[in-house]
C-alpha positions, 0 to 999 in steps of 0.5 A: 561721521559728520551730521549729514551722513549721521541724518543719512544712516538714520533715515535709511534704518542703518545701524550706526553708533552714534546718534543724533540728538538735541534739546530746546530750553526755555528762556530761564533755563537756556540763561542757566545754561550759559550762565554755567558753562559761560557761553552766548545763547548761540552757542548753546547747540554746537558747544554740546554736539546737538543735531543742528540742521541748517534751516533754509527758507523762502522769502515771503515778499508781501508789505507789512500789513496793519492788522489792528483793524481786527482789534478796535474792540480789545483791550491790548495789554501790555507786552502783546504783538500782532504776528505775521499771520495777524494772531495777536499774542497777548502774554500769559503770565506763564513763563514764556506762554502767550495767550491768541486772540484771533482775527476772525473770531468774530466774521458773521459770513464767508465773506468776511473770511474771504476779505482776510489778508492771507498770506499769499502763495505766489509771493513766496520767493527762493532767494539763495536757498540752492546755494545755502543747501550746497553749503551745509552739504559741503560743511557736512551739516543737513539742510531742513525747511520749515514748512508749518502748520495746517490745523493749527495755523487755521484755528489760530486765524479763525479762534480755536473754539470757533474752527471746531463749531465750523466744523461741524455748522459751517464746513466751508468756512473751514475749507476756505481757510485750509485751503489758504493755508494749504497753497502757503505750504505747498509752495514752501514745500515746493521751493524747499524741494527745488532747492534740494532739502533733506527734509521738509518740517510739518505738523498740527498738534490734533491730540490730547493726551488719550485720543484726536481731538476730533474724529479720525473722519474729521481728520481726514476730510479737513487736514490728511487730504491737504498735507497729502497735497504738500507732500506729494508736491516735495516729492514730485520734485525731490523723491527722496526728500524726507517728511518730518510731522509733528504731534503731540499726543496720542496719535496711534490711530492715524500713525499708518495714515500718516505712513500712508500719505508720505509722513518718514520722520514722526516727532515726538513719540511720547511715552506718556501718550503711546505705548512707543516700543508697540509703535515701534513693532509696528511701524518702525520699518516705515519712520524713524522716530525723532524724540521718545523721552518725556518732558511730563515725566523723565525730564523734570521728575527722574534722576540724572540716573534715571535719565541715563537709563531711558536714553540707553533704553531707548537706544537699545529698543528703540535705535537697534535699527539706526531710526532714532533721533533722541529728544525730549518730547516738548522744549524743558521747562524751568523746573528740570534739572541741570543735572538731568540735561548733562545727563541726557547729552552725556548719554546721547553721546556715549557710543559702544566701545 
């Protein structure tokens, strides 16, 4: 079977033998890789038989704007940038880490918020998109649209510390923000609908390793009402266009809301954080789980032995009813394994005889 029909199993909770996987490496490790099996960089994902969805995306059709008014009073070291949503990403130190610097971290009023040069809905354009989903349909391959973030993209605007005290002193500060956000992504979710995408990428990372970073309640009010938006926007559209979402931690307390508002893909399912095969039990008849092997955990610090064992576990526990794509929780690190990596690929790929 090709990938699209693979995709189509998996998301219709088909038993089937194969299925699909992938990984993401950090700089160092990714060099090693290719250093090793003396390919490019690009190259990386078809050389080992990953899950390579071909990503389709809207223009955005807004000049270039100078940010560096929001910084006169920063000290700008070197190797930083100003990105697209005027975030000013300062390096770490840390590998591949980089460090936000906000743009609104220091606005006294809505005002000063409202002045913000957002990026605007209506600018947003569909170029080809049509025609690049027909083309990874005909060469077998699933078409996918990143959409964004909706939490995530508002704190890193605003300053994480001062979107969580906004949320609580100045509420419509929020709002404003998340609605700005919220029109992006409607219309990106719209456009990849109309173009015909398998499935559209959404996602906030609004857990810690034990609970939400705020209340469920607060969750609710600010982002599960927006996202509801944008999903019922794709599906208006394309019923059967697939909803992926991504959080890191443990979410199990909002996994039915998520359910609930049009969320079929769920990544990435750490086993460090949830009791998966209970969320599994569960839940598994309405998601399919997209990840479920540890990056804090099996990845670095187990075996090449030890990471058969999990990907056949999950397998077997996790995929008995086709809703499973296998992957680690998060991009590895420079401190696992090359071993461990041929591991979880010569697994990922062995089928029952």
């Amino acid at each position: 079977m090709n990938q699209l029909e693979i995709f189509q199993k998996t998301i219709n909770h088909e038993r089937h033998d194969e299925f699909l996987f992938y990984a993401a490496f950090t700089p160092y490790l990714l060099e090693k890789l290719c250093k090793k099996y003396k390919i490019e960089q690009e190259e990386i994902i078809d050389f080992f038989g990953m899950f390579n969805p071909v990503f389709v995306q809207p223009e955005e059709g807004r000049k270039e704007i100078d940010f560096s008014e929001y910084y006169r009073d920063v000290e700008i070291p070197e190797g930083s940038f100003i990105n697209s949503l005027g975030v000013l990403e300062v390096p770490a130190g840390y590998y591949h880490f980089t460090g936000y610097i906000s743009p609104l971290r220091n606005v006294k009023s809505i005002s000063d918020i409202e002045n913000f040069p957002f990026p605007q809905a209506e600018k947003f354009s569909p170029a080809n998109m049509k025609e690049d989903v027909e083309k990874a349909h005909k060469e077998g391959k699933v078409s996918v649209c990143w959409v964004g973030h909706m939490y995530e993209t508002s704190w890193q605007i605003r300053g994480y510390q001062e979107f969580l005290m906004d949320m609580i002193e100045n509420p419509e500060w929020c709002e404003y923000i998340l609605d700005r956000i919220t029109e992006r992504n409607i219309k990106i979710a719209e456009l990849g609908a109309r173009a015909g995408v398998d499935y559209i990428k959404t996602g906030d990372d609004v857990a810690n390793q034990k609970s939400l970073m705020f209340s469920k309640e607060m969750w609710r009010k600010f982002i599960k009402s927006r996202w509801k938006k944008v999903y019922e926007k794709a599906r208006s559209i394309k019923p059967d266009i697939q909803i992926w979402y991504h959080s890191d931690g443990n979410i199990e307390e909002i996994i039915p809301e998520l359910i609930d508002i049009g969320v079929t893909i769920l990544n990435p399912v750490q086993p460090e954080c949830l009791d998966i095969y209970k969320i599994k039990r569960e839940y598994g008849k309405y998601i399919v789980f997209d990840g479920t092997i540890g990056t804090q955990s099996t990845m670095p610090f187990g075996k090449d032995e030890d990471v058969k064992s999990v990907v056949r576990e999950r397998k077997e526990k996790l995929g008995y009813d086709g809703a499973l794509i296998i992957s680690p929780t998060h991009i590895l690190e420079p401190e696992v394994p090359i071993e461990n990596i041929e591991a979880f690929i010569e697994e990922c790929k062995r089928t029952e005889k």
